[in-house]
Structures are given as structure tokens and as C-alpha cells.
C-alpha positions as CSV (number, residue, x, y, z in Angstrom):
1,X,0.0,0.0,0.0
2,X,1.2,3.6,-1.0
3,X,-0.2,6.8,-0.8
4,X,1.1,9.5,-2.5
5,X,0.8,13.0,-2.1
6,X,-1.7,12.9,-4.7
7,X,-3.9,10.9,-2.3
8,X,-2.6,12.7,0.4
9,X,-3.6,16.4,-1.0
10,X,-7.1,14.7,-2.7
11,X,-7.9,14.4,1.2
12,X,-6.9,17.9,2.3
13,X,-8.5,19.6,-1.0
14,X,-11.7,17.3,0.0
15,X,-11.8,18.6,3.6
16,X,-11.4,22.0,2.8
17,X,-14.0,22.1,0.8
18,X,-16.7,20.2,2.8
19,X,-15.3,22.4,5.9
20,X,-16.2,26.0,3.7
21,X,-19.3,24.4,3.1
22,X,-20.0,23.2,6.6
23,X,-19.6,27.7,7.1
24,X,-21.7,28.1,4.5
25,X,-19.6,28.7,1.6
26,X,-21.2,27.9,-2.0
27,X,-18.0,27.3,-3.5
28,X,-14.6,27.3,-3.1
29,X,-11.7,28.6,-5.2
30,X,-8.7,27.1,-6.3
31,X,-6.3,29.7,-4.9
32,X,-7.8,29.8,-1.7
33,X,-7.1,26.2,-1.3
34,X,-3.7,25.9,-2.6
35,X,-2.9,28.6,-0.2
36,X,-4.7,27.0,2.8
37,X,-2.8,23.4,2.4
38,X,0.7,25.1,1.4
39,X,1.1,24.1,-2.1
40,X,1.5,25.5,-5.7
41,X,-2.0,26.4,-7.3
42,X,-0.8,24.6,-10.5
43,X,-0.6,21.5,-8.4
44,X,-3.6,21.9,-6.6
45,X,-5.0,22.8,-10.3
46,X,-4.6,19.2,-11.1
47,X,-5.5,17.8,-8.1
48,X,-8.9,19.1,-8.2
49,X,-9.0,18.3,-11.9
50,X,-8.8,14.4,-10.9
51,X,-11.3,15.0,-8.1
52,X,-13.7,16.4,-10.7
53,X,-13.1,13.8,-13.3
54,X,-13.7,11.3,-10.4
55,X,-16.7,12.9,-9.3
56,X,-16.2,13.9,-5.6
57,X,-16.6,17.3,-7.0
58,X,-17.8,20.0,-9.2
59,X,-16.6,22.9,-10.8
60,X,-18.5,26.1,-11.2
61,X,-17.7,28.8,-13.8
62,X,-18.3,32.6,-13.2
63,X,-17.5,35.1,-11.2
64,X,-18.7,33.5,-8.1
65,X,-16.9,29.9,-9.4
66,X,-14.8,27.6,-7.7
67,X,-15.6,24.1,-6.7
68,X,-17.9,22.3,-4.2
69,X,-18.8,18.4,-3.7
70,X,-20.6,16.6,-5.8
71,X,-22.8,15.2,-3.0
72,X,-22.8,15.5,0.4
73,X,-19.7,15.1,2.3
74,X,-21.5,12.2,4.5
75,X,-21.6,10.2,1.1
76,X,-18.6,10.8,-0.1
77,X,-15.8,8.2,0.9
78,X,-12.3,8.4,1.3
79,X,-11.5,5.2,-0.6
80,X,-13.3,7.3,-3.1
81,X,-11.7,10.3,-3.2
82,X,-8.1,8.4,-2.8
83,X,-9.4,6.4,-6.0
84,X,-10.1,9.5,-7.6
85,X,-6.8,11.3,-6.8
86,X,-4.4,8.9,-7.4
87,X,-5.9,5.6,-8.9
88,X,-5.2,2.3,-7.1
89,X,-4.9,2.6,-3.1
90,X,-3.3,-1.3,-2.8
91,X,-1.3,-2.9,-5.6
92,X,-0.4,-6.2,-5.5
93,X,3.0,-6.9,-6.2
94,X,1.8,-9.9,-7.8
95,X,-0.1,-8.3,-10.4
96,X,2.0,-5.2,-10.9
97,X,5.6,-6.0,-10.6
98,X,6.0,-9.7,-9.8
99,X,9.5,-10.5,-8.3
100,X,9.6,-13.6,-10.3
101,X,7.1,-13.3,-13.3
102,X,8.3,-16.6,-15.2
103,X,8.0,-18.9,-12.3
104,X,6.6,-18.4,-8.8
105,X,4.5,-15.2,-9.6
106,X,2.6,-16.6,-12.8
107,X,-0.9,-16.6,-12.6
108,X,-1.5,-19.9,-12.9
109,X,1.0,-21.0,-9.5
110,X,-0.4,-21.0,-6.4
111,X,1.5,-18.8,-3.9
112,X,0.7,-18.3,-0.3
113,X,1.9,-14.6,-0.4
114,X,-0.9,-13.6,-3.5
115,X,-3.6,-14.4,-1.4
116,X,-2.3,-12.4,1.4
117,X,-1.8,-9.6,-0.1
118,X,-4.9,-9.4,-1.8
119,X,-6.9,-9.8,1.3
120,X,-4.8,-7.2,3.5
121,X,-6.4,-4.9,0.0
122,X,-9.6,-5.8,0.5
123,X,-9.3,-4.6,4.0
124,X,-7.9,-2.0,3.2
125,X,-10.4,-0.7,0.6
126,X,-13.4,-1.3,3.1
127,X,-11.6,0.5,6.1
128,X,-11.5,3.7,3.6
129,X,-14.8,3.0,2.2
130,X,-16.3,2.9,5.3
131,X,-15.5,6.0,6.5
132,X,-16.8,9.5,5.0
133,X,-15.2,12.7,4.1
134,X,-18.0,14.3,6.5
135,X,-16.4,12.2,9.5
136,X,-12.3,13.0,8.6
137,X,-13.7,16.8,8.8
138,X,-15.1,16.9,11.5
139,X,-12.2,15.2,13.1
140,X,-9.8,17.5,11.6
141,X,-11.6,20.7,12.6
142,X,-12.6,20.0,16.3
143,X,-8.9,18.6,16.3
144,X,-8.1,21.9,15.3
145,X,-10.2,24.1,17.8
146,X,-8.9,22.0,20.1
147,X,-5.2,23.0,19.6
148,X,-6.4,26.7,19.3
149,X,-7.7,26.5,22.6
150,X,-4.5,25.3,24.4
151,X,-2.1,28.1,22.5
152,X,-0.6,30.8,24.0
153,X,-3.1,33.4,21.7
154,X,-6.1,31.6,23.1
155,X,-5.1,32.4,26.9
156,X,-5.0,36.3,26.1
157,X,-8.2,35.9,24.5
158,X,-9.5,34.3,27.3
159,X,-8.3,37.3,29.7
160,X,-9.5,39.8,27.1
161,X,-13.1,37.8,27.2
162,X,-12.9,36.4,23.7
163,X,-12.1,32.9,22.4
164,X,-11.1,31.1,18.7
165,X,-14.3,29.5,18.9
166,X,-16.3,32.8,19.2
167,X,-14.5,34.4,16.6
168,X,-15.0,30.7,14.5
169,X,-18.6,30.9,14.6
């Protein structure tokens, strides 16, 4: 199993948009969420480009464009959004690369380790199809507040009478 930072930015891009919409946000722009998970907006171009194409999002043109999921984010899994990003989320050696195609690894040899592997995948896929983008958010965000709370900034808020989750809201 390998995720890449295609998979890896596919989830960030995800969240940040189901977050904005969780505030209310129609759509989302591509700048604003290059800038929000630190990377180039060409890159984060293409990302969203495979999301689209792998329908975990839309795009909307105009002036108040951007993007926004194609459903809502409780139906929306991240085996599909990882599936969407980057492809495959668990090769099998034995099908991709096999150590030793013209003997132990051909198709029609049994081999103890083929099996294995392609279980450990299929748990794999339904651990990230089981949970939702809406559930990763959520966890992310109150993970989030959380830290804000126990900063330095959040103690002279608290003494001046205001807090991050005030301000949040």
C-alpha cells in the first residue's frame, strides 16, 4: 500500500472544501485552497481536476466559481476520493511487478503470499470506504479548535473575554 501525495492532497483539497461548506460557503476557489494546504495552485489545479473527473466534485464557472462536492460530504468516501486522486490505493505486487514473473508469480501457480496480499487490500479498501469525508472533517476541525484553545493566543483571549471558537462561529 502507498499513498502518495496525490492521495494525500485529494484528502486535504476534500476537507477544505466540505469544511467552507459546513460555514456556509457555495464554493470554493482554487487559490484559496492551494494557499490553505501550502502548495503551488498549478498542483492543486490538477489535483482538483482528478477530483472532478472522479466525481467527488464539481466545478462552477463565473464570477462566483470555484468548486464544491458533488454530494454531500456524509456520502462521499475516502476510498473514493483516494481512488479519484491517485488511482489504485493497494497494488499487489503480484499483479503489478511480480518478483519472479516466469515462475513463482505466474498466474496460474499458487503462492501463499498472492492471497495475502490481496486480502490485506480488500481490508484496506473497506476501512477507507467505510468511513466518509464528513467524519475525517469533522475530526480534523474540532482537532483543530482544540489545539487553538491550548495556544498561547487563546489564553490572552480568554483574559480579554474572547475565544477562537467565538471568533470561529
Amino acid at each position: 500500500m502507498r499513498i502518495t501525495q496525490w492521495g494525500e492532497y485529494g484528502l486535504l483539497c476534500s476537507m477544505h472544501i466540505a469544511h467552507r461548506a459546513d460555514e456556509g460557503e457555495a464554493t470554493v476557489g482554487a487559490a484559496e485552497i492551494a494557499d490553505t494546504q501550502g502548495i503551488a495552485l498549478q498542483y492543486a489545479q490538477q489535483i482538483l481536476q482528478r477530483l472532478r473527473k472522479g466525481d467527488i466534485i464539481d466545478s462552477v464557472r463565473g464570477p462566483h466559481g470555484g468548486y464544491k462536492l458533488s454530494r454531500p460530504a456524509a456520502e462521499i468516501t475516502l476510498g473514493a476520493i483516494l481512488q479519484a486522486a491517485e488511482g489504485s490505493t493497494f497494488e499487489v505486487i503480484c499483479d503489478t511487478k511480480p518478483i519472479d514473473p516466469e515462475q513463482r508469480c505466474k498466474p496460474e501457480n499458487t503462492c501463499a503470499l498472492r492471497g495475502l496480499w490481496r486480502e490485506l487490500g480488500e481490508h484496506v479498501d473497506a476501512f477507507l470506504h467505510g468511513r466518509s469525508l464528513a467524519e475525517l472533517t469533522k475530526e480534523h476541525y474540532q482537532d483543530a479548535a482544540l489545539i487553538q484553545l491550548g495556544s498561547p493566543e487563546h489564553s490572552e483571549q480568554v483574559k480579554s473575554g474572547s475565544s477562537p471558537i467565538e471568533q470561529q462561529q
